[in-house]
C-alpha positions in Angstrom: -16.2 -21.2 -0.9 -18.2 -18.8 1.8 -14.9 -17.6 3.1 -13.3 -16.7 -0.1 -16.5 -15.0 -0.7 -16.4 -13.3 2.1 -12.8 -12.7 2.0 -13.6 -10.7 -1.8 -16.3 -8.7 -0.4 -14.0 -7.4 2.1 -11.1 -6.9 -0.2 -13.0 -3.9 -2.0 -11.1 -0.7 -2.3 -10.2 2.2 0.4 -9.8 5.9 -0.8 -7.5 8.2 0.7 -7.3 12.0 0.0 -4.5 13.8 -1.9 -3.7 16.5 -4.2 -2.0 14.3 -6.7 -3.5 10.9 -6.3 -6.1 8.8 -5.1 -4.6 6.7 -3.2 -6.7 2.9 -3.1 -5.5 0.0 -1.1 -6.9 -3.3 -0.6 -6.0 -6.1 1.6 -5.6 -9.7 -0.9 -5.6 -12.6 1.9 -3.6 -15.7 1.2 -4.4 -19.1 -0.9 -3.9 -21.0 1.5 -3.7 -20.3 5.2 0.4 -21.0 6.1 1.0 -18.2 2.7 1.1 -14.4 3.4 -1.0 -11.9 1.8 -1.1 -8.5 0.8 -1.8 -5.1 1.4 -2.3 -3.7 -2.6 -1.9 0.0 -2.7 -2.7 2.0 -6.1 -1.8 5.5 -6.5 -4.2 6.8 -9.4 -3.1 9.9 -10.8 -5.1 13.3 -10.5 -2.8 15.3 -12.7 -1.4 13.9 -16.1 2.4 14.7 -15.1 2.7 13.3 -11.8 4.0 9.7 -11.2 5.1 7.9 -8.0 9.0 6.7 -8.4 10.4 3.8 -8.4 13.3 4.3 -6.3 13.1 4.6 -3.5 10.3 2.4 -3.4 7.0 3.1 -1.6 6.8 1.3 1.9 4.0 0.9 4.3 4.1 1.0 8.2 1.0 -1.0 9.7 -0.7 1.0 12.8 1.1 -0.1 15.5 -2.0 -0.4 17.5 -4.1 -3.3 15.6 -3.1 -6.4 16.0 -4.2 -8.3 12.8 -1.3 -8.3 10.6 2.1 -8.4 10.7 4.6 -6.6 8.3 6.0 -9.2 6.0 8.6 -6.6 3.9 12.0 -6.7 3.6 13.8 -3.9 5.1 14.2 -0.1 4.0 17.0 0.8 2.8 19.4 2.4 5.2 19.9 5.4 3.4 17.1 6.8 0.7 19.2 8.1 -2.5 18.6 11.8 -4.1 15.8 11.7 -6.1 16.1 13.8 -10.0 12.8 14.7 -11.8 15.2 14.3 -15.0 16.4 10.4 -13.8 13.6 9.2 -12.0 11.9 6.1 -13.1 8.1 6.0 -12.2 6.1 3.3 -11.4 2.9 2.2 -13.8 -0.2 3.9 -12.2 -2.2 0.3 -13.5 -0.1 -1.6 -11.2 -0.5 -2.0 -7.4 2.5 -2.1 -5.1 2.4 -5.1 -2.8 3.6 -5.0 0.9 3.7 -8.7 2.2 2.1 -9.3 5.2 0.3 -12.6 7.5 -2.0 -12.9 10.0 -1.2 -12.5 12.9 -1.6 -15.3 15.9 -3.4 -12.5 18.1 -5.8 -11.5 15.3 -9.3 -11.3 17.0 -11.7 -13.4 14.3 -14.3 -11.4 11.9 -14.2 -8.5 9.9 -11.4 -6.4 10.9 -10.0 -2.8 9.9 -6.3 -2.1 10.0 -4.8 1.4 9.3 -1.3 1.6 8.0 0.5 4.8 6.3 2.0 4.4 3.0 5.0 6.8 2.7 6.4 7.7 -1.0 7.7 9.9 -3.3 6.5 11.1 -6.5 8.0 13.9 -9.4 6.5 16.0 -12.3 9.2 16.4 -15.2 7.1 19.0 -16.8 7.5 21.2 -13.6 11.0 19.8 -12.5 10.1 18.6 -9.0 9.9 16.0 -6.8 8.2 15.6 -2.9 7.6 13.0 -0.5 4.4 12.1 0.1 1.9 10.0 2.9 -1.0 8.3 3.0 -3.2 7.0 5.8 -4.9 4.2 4.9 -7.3 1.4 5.9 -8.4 -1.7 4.9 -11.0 -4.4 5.5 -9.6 -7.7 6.8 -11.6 -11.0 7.1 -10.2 -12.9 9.9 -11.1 -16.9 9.6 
């Protein structure tokens, strides 16, 4: 029960600067030790017309420095498709993206911060444009 405990308090939310969003990320560690967890990113909206697509979907890419977690996601995409402020679906600002990822073998034990950079893109209708956007983040990880 300490661990999980422990493993909350260290799961708090990260803020990241941008002109758009705040950008908040979290790492959620596993139920059980063999299961992966996640790296929870939230893009909060500073301006009322701006929303992050859908497609293509955000991704992360873990700094390949640390040595804590490993990248559990699926492949990109080889190519990303046009993106149309008049077609684009957006993703709910209440809801986090999840990137799957695991512990690594290597992890050193205790509290441990890993910085990754989230990369996607996001449109205003009302303005008729879309951009890319990144993110550098970090979050807290509790190694057992």
């Amino acid at each position: 029960m300490r661990t999980f405990l422990a493993l909350l308090l260290l799961a708090s939310p990260v803020f990241a600067a941008s002109a758009h969003f705040d950008v908040q990320a979290s790492y959620a560690p596993p139920p059980r030790a063999a299961d992966k967890g996640e790296i929870l990113v939230s893009f909060v909206p500073k301006v009322a017309d701006v929303f992050v697509d859908e497609e293509p979907a955000p991704r992360l890419k873990l700094d390949a420095a640390q040595t804590v977690l490993v990248d559990r996601q699926a492949p990109p995409p080889d190519r990303v498709t046009a993106f149309d402020p008049e077609t684009a679906r957006f993703r709910d600002p209440k809801v986090p993206v999840r990137f799957p990822v695991s512990l690594s073998e290597k992890a050193p034990k205790g509290p441990q911060t890993v910085k990754a950079t989230v990369t996607y893109f996001y449109c205003s209708k009302k303005e008729g444009w879309c951009r890319k956007g990144s993110e550098e983040i970090a979050v807290q990880v509790m190694v057992p």
